[in-house]
C-alpha positions as CSV (number, residue, x, y, z in Angstrom):
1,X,-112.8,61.8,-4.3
2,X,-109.4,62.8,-3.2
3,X,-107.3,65.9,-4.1
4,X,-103.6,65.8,-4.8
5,X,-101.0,69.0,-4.5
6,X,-98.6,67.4,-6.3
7,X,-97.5,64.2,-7.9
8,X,-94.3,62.3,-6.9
9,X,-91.8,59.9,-8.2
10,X,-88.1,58.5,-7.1
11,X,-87.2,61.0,-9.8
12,X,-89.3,64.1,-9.9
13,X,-91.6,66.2,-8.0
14,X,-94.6,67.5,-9.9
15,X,-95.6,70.6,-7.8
16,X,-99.4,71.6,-9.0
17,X,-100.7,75.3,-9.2
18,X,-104.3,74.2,-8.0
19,X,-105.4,70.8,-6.5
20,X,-106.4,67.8,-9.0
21,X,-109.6,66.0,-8.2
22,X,-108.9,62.2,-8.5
23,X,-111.8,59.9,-8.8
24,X,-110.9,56.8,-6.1
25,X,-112.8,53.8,-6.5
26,X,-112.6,50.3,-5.1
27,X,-114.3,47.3,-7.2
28,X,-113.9,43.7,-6.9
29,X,-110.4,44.1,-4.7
30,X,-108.8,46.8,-6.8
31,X,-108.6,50.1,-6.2
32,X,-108.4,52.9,-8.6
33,X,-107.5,56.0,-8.6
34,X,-108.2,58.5,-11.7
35,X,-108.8,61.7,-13.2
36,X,-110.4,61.4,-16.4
37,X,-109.1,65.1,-17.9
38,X,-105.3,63.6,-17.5
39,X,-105.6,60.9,-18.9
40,X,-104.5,59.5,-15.5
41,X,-105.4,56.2,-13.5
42,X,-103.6,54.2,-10.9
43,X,-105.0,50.5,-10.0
44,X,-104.0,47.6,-7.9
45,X,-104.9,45.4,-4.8
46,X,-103.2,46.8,-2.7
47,X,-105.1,51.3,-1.6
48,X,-100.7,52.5,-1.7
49,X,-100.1,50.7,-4.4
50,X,-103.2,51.9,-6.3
51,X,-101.6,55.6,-5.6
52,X,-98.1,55.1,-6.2
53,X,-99.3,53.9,-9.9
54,X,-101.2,57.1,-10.3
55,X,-98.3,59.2,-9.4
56,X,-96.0,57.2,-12.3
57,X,-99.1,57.5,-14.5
58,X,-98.8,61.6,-14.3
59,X,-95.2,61.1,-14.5
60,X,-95.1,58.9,-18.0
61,X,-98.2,61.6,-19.0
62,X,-96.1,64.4,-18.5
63,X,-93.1,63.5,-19.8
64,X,-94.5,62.0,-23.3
65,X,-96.7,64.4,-23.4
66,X,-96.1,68.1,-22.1
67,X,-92.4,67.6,-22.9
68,X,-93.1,66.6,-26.0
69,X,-92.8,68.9,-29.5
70,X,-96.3,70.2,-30.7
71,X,-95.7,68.6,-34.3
72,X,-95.3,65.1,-32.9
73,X,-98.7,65.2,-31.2
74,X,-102.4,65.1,-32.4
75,X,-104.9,67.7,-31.8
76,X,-106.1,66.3,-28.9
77,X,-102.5,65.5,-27.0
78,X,-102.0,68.7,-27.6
79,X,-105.0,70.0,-25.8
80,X,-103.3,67.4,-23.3
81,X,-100.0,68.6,-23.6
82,X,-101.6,72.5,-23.0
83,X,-103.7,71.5,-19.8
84,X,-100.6,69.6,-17.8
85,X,-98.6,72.5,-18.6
86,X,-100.9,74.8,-16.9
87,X,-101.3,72.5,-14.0
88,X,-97.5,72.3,-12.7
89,X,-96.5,75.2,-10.9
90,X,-92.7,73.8,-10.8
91,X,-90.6,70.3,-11.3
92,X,-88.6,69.3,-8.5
93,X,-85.9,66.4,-9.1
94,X,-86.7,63.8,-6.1
């Protein structure tokens, strides 16, 4: 288990109000990073690589999701959509 402050992009900067708990695991040479509640999971062969998938994860999450309107989403995206909202303390452009 790791915990992230933020998530990071060429583009944006994701600045979190608590920590995220990310689930890292490492199984037949890939490892994965993930947090289940996001929706969120990075994987490859390669530990940085692994990570740097995570953080594009968030950033395609966040973007289809909590910038999306409330009538194009299901009941449950928006539960999403509410949750990353009330994770990022502030967007940064990168």
């Amino acid at each position: 288990i790791i915990y992230i402050n933020c998530f990071e992009t060429s583009a944006r900067c994701y600045l979190l109000a608590s920590q995220v708990t990310i689930v890292l695991d490492y199984e037949d040479g890939v490892w994965c990073y993930s947090n289940e509640a996001l929706n969120i999971s990075g994987y490859a062969e390669k530990e940085e690589d692994a990570l740097r998938n995570l953080h594009e994860c968030f950033d395609f999450t966040y973007r289809d999701i909590a910038e999306a309107d409330d009538n194009e989403l299901d009941s449950k995206a928006i539960l999403l959509k509410q949750h990353l909202l009330s994770i990022v303390a502030d967007i940064e452009s990168a």
